[in-house]
Every structure is written in structure tokens, then in C-alpha cells.
C-alpha positions in Angstrom: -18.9 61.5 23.4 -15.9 62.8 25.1 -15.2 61.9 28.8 -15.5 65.6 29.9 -18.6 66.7 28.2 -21.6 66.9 29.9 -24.9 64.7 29.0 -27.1 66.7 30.4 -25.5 69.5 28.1 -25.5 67.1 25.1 -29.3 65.9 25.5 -30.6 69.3 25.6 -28.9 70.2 22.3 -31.0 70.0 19.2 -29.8 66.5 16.9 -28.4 69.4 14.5 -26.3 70.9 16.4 -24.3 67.6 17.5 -24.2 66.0 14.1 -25.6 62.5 15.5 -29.1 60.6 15.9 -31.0 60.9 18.7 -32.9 57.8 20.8 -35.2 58.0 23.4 -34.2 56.0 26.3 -37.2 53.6 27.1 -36.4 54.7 31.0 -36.5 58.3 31.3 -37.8 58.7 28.6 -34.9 61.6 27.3 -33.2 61.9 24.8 -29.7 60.4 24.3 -26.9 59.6 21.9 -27.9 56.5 19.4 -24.3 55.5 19.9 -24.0 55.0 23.9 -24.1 51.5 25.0 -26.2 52.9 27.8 -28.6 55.6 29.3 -25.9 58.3 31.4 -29.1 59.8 33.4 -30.4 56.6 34.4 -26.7 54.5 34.3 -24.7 57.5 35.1 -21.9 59.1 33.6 -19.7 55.9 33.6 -22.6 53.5 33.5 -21.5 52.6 37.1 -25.6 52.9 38.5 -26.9 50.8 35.9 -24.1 47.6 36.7 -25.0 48.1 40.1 -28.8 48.1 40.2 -28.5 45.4 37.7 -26.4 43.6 40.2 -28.9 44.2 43.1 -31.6 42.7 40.8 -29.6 39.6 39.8 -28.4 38.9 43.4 -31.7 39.2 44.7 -33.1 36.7 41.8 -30.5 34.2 43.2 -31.2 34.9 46.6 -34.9 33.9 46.3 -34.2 30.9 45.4 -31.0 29.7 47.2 -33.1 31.4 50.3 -36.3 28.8 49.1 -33.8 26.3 48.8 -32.2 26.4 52.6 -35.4 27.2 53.7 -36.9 23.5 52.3 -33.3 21.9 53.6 -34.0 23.6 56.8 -37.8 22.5 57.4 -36.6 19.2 56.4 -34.3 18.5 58.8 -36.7 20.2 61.9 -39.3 19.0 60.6 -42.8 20.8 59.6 -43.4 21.2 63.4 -40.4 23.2 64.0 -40.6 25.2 61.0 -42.9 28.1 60.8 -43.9 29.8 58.1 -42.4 33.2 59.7 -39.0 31.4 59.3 -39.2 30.1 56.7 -39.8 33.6 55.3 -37.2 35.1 57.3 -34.6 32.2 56.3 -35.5 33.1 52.4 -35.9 37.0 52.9 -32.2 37.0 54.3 -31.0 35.2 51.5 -32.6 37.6 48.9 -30.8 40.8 51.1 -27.5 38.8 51.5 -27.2 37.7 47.6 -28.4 41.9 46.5 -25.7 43.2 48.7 -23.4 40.5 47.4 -24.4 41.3 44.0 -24.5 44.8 44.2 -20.5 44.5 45.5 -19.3 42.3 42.7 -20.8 44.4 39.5 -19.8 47.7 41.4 -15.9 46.6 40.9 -16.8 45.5 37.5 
């Protein structure tokens, strides 16, 4: 598919006309291209969404648990008296946010 054509304009074209199999995408369940690497309604044009929501879900995986981590370190070193179980959750909820952003900035450049 060239750069300047649109998907939307290629997905509502019969297989026929375009000269090239047709998948569904398991997402949004439209047609696409069997040749693209990746959805363009759900990844956008330059697949840009997709590396970015992926990154968002990745940093936030990491998050949890580098957020569970500190949070044990933390409650550790107070000890259990001084370490509630609302932060505890806030120590490994702002890990979580943190890591998404963080993720979300490194696959945007990527």
C-alpha cells in the first residue's frame, strides 16, 4: 500500500478491485490488507497508536511490579506499623503511572 492512499478507502473496496487478500483484523473486526504488518484503524496510518498503547501496557506491567517491589523494601524498612495498606497501594499505583508514561515516551520515538 502506498504512503498516500487512504485505508479507509482501501478497506471499503471489494478484494477484486485491489488485486490482494483480505484479513479480518481480530480488533475491529474490518477488513484489511493480508500484507500489513499491522491494523491502520486500530495502529494508525504509520502504526504509531499501536507502539504506543503497547508501550503503555508494557510500562505499566513493569510498573506493578517494581511498584510491589519498593513497596515491600519500603514496609521493610518502616516497619508493618508504619506502612499502611493505602500506601502501600499508592507507592505501587505511582509506579504503574510512572513506568506507562515512561513506556508510552520510549515506543512513541521508536
Amino acid at each position: 500500500m502506498a504512503p498516500a492512499e487512504n485505508p479507509r478507502s482501501l478497506a471499503e473496496q471489494a478484494p477484486a478491485e485491489v488485486g490482494e487478500e483480505r484479513i479480518l483484523c481480530p480488533s475491529c473486526e474490518r477488513l484489511v490488507p493480508a500484507g500489513l504488518s499491522y491494523c491502520p484503524y486500530c495502529c494508525g496510518e504509520d502504526g504509531r497508536r499501536g507502539a504506543i498503547k503497547r508501550g503503555v501496557f508494557i510500562g505499566g506491567v513493569f510498573g506493578l511490579l517494581a511498584g510491589g517491589l519498593a513497596a515491600a523494601v519500603w514496609s521493610s524498612i518502616v516497619g508493618p506499623e508504619q506502612a499502611t495498606g493505602e500506601l502501600v497501594l499508592a507507592i505501587t499505583l505511582a509506579c504503574a503511572a510512572i513506568c506507562s508514561v515512561l513506556g508510552a515516551i520510549h515506543h512513541r520515538k521508536g
